[in-house]
C-alpha positions in Angstrom: 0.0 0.0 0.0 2.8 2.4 1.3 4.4 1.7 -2.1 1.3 2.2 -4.4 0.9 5.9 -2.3 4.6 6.6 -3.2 4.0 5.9 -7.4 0.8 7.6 -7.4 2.0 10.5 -5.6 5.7 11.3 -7.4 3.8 10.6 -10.5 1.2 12.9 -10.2 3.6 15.6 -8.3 6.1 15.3 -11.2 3.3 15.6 -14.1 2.1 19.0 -12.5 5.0 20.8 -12.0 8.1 19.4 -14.2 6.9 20.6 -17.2 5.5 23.3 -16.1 8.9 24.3 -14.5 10.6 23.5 -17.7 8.3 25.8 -20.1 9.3 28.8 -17.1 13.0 28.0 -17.7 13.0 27.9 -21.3 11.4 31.8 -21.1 14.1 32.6 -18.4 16.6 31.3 -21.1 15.5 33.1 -24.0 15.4 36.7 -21.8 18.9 36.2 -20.5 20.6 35.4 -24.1 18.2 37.1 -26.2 20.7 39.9 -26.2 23.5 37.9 -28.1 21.1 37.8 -31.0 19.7 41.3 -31.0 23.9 42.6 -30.7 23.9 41.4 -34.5 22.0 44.4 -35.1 21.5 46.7 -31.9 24.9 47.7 -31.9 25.0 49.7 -34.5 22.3 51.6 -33.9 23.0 52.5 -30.5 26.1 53.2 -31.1 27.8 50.6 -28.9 31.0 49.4 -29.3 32.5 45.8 -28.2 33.9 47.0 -25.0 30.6 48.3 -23.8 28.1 45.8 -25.2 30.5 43.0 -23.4 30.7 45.1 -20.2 26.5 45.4 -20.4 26.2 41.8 -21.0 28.5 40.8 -18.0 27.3 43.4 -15.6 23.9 41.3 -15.9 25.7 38.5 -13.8 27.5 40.8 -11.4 24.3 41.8 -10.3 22.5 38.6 -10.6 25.6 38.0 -8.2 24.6 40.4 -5.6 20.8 39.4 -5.4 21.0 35.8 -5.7 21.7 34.9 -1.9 18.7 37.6 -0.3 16.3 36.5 -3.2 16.3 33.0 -2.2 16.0 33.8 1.4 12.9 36.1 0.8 11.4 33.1 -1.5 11.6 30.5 1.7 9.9 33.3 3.6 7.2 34.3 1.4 7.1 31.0 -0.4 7.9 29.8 -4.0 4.3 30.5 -5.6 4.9 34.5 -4.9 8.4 34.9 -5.1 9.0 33.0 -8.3 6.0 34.9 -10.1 7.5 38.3 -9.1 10.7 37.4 -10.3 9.1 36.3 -13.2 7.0 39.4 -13.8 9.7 41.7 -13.4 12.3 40.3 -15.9 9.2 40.2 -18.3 8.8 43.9 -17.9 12.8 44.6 -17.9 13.8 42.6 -20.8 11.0 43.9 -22.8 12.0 47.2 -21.7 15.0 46.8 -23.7 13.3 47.5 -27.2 12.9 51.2 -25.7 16.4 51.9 -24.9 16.6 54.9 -27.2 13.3 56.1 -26.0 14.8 55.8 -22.6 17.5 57.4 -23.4 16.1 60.7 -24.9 13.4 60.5 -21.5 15.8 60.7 -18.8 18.9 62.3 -20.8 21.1 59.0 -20.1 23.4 58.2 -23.4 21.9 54.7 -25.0 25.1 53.1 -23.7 24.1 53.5 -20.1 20.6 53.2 -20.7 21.9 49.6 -22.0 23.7 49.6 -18.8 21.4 50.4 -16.2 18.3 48.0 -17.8 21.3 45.0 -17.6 21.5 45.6 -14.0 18.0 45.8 -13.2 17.2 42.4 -15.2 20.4 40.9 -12.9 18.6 41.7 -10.0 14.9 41.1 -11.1 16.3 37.2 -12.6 18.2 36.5 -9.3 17.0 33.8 -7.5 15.0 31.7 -9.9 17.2 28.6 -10.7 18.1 28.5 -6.7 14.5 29.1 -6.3 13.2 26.5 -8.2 16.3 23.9 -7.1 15.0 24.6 -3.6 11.1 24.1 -4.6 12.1 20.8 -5.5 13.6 19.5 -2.5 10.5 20.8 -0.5 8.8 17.9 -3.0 10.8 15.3 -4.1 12.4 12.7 -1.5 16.0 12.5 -2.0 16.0 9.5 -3.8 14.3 11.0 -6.5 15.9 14.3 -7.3 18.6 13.6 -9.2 16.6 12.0 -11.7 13.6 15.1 -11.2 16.5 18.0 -11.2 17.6 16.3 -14.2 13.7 15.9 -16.0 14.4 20.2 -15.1 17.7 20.6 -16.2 16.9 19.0 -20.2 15.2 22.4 -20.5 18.8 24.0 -20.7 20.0 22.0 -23.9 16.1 22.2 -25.1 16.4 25.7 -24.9 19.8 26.2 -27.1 18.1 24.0 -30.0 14.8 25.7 -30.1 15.4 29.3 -29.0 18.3 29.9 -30.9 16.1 29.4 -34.2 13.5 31.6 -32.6 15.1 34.2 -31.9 17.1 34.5 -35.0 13.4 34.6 -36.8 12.4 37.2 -34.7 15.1 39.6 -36.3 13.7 39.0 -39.1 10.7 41.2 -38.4 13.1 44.5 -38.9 10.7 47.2 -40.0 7.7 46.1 -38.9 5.3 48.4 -37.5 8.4 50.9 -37.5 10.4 48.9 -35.1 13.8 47.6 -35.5 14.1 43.5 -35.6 15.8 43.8 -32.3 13.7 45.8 -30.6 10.6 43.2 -31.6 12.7 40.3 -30.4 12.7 41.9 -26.5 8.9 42.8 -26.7 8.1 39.2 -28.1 10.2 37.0 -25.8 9.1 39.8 -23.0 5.3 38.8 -23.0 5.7 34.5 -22.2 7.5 36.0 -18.6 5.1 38.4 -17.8 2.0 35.6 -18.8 3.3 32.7 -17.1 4.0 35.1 -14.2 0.2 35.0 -13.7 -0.5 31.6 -14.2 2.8 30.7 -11.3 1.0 32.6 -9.0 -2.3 30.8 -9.3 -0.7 27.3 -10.1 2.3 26.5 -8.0 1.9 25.3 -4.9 4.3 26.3 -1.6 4.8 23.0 0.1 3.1 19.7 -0.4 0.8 20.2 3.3 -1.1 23.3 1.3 -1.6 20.7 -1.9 -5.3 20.5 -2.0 -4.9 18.6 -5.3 -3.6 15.8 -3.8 -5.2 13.2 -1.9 -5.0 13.5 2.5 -2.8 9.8 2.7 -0.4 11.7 -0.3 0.0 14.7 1.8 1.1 13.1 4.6 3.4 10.6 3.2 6.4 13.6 2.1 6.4 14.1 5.7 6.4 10.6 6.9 9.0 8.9 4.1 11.9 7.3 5.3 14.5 8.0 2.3 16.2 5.4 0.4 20.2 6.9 0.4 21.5 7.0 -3.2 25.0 7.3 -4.0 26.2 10.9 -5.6 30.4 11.2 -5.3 31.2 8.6 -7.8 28.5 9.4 -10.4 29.4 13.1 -10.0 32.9 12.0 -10.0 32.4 9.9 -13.4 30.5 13.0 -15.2 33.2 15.7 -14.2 36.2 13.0 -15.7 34.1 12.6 -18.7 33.9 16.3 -19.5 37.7 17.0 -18.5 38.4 14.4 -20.9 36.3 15.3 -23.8 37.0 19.2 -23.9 40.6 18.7 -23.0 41.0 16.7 -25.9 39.2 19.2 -27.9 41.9 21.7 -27.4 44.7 19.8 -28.9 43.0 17.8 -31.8 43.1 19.5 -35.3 40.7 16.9 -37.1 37.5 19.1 -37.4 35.1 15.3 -36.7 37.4 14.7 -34.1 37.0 17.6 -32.4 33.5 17.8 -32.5 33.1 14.1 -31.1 35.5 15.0 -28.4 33.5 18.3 -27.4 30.1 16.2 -27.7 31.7 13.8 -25.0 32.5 16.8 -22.9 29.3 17.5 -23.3 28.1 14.5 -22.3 29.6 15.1 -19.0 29.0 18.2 -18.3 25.1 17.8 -18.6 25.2 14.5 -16.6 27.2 16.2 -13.9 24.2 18.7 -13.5 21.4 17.1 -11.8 23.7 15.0 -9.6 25.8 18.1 -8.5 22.4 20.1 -7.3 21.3 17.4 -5.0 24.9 17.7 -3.2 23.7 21.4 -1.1 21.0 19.0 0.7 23.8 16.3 1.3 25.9 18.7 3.8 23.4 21.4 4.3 19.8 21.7 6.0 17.2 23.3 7.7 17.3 27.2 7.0 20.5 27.1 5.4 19.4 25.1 2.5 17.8 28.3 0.2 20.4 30.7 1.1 23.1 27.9 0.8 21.7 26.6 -3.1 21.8 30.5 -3.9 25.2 31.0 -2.9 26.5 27.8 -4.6 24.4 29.0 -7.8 25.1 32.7 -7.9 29.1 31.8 -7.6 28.7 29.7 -10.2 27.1 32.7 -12.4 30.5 35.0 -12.1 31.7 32.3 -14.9 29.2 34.6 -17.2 31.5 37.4 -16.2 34.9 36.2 -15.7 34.8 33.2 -18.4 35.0 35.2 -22.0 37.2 37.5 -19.9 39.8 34.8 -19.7 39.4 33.0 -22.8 40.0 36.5 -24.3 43.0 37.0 -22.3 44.3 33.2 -23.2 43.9 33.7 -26.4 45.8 36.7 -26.9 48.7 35.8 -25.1 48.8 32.5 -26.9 47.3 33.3 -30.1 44.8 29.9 -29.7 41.9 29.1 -27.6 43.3 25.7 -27.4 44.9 26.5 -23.8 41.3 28.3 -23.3 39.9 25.0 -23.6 42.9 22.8 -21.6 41.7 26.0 -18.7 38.2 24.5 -18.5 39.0 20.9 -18.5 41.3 22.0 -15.7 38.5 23.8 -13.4 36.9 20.3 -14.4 39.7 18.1 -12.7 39.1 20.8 -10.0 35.6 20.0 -9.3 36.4 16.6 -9.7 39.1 16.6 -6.2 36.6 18.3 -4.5 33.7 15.9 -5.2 35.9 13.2 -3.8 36.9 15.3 -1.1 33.6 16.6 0.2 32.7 13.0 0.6 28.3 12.7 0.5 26.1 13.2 3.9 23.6 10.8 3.3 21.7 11.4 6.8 21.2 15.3 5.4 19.7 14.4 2.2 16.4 14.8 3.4 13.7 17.8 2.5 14.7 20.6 4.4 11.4 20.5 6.5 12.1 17.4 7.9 16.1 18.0 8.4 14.7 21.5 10.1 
């Protein structure tokens, strides 16, 4: 009986809100890259040059930096239903505010360059906290046990979202001239108006912890608080993925066979995107209780400088060594890295429990 409870209930938890989560992500993605694509074009008629389009787009994760820690703190407090639909709501608005940056501009007397800049900082802040945010949502949920496999369900929606916005979003320059607006400028309003819609709907469909889930039946509700968790192993899978990307984009750098290289950065990839899922259900391993959202945000918005810093070294590799080949030996390196510290953090089991219950 105990066991048929536990299908029923995953199943029907994981159907409501895993592709639900997913459809949020791939919006979050589109707003936080859609400025690569409109650069083909925006550039030029702002009058930004490379140094300060690059600064604008890296000053995004130096505030996203800042906010990522307090966001996720306010989100356990107020709970994810609220929190996640404001921060939703409010890149919406931000990023869509983008297509008006010369209107801006000529409003407030700013030049279009730190219009650019000011708009980058505010989505920073307005984005922070959603991937923690939603990482933490899903331990309140899923027993530890199952979220490697349920962060991972999540996580496809990062590769889905390279294949399918990328195409999108290119189309969407396309529409240069239309109604008098630039191709760029409708590519922020479009991609704008999914945030600021599923903004609503969050609000209305999330639920904050599985004791307020009317929608599932009273013996579902209280088994999440009553399971005993099977302890799955995380060090040596984590361990496997990390020395399967090291390998594959460290072999990248020094092979000059176009196939080659491609199969080698495909096996890097490989690792890489297995590594994900296992690596977020390590903060529950040695964390709990309160610490857990301020602890996933910290891990996450850490993670985020690499927006910053990352093209800044590659750069700098590359012109003191005319090749991006030791650019790429770098990030198999931080690889290895990770991969000594996974071993060396060693795996909590007894923590890996939904921070309610560890509280």
């Amino acid at each position: 009986m105990a066991d048929d409870i536990e299908a029923r209930t995953i199943a029907q938890v994981a159907w409501r809100f895993i592709p639900f989560l997913i459809l949020c992500y791939f919006v979050a993605y589109l707003d936080r890259v859609n400025v690569g694509f409109a650069k083909l074009t925006m550039d030029a008629d702002l009058g930004l040059s490379e140094t300060a389009f690059g600064f604008g787009a890296g000053v995004f994760f130096l505030a996203y930096f800042l906010f990522e820690v307090p966001s996720n703190i306010i989100l356990d407090k107020v709970g994810a239903r609220v929190w996640i639909a404001r921060i939703m709501f409010s890149w919406g608005i931000i990023s869509g505010a983008m297509a008006l940056i010369p209107n801006i501009a000529l409003w407030t007397g700013l030049s279009a360059e730190y219009t650019f800049y000011l708009l980058r900082i505010l989505l920073g802040f307005a984005e922070a906290g959603f991937f923690p945010g939603i990482i933490f949502f899903l331990t309140l949920w899923f027993p530890a046990s199952y979220r490697a496999r349920i962060v991972g369900y999540f996580m496809a929606a990062i590769p889905l979202s390279s294949a399918l916005g990328s195409p999108v979003s290119a189309a969407l320059l396309g529409l240069d001239g239309a109604g008098g607006l630039r191709g760029w400028q409708w590519l922020f309003v479009i991609e704008a108006l999914p945030s600021i819609i599923l903004a609503v709907v969050t609000f209305f469909y999330l639920t904050d912890r599985p004791a307020d889930a009317r929608w599932l039946a009273d013996d579902q509700r209280s088994w999440w608080g009553m399971r005993s968790d099977r302890m799955a192993e995380r060090t040596m899978h984590l361990a496997v993925s990390l020395a399967l990307a090291a390998i594959g984009v460290g072999a990248s750098a020094f092979l000059t066979d176009p196939t080659l290289k491609m199969i080698a950065l495909t096996l890097g990839a490989f690792g890489v995107f297995a590594s994900l899922p296992i690596f977020w259900t390590l903060p529950t391993a040695f964390l709990a209780g309160a610490a857990v959202a301020p602890g996933i945000a910290a891990i996450n918005s850490i993670g985020n400088l690499s927006g910053y810093f990352g093209p800044f070294v590659m750069g700098w590799i590359k012109d003191a060594t005319g090749s991006f080949a030791w650019g790429l030996a770098t990030i198999a390196g931080c690889a290895v890295v990770a991969l000594v510290i996974t071993l060396a953090l060693g795996h909590d089991p007894h923590l890996e429990r939904a921070p309610e219950a560890a509280e």
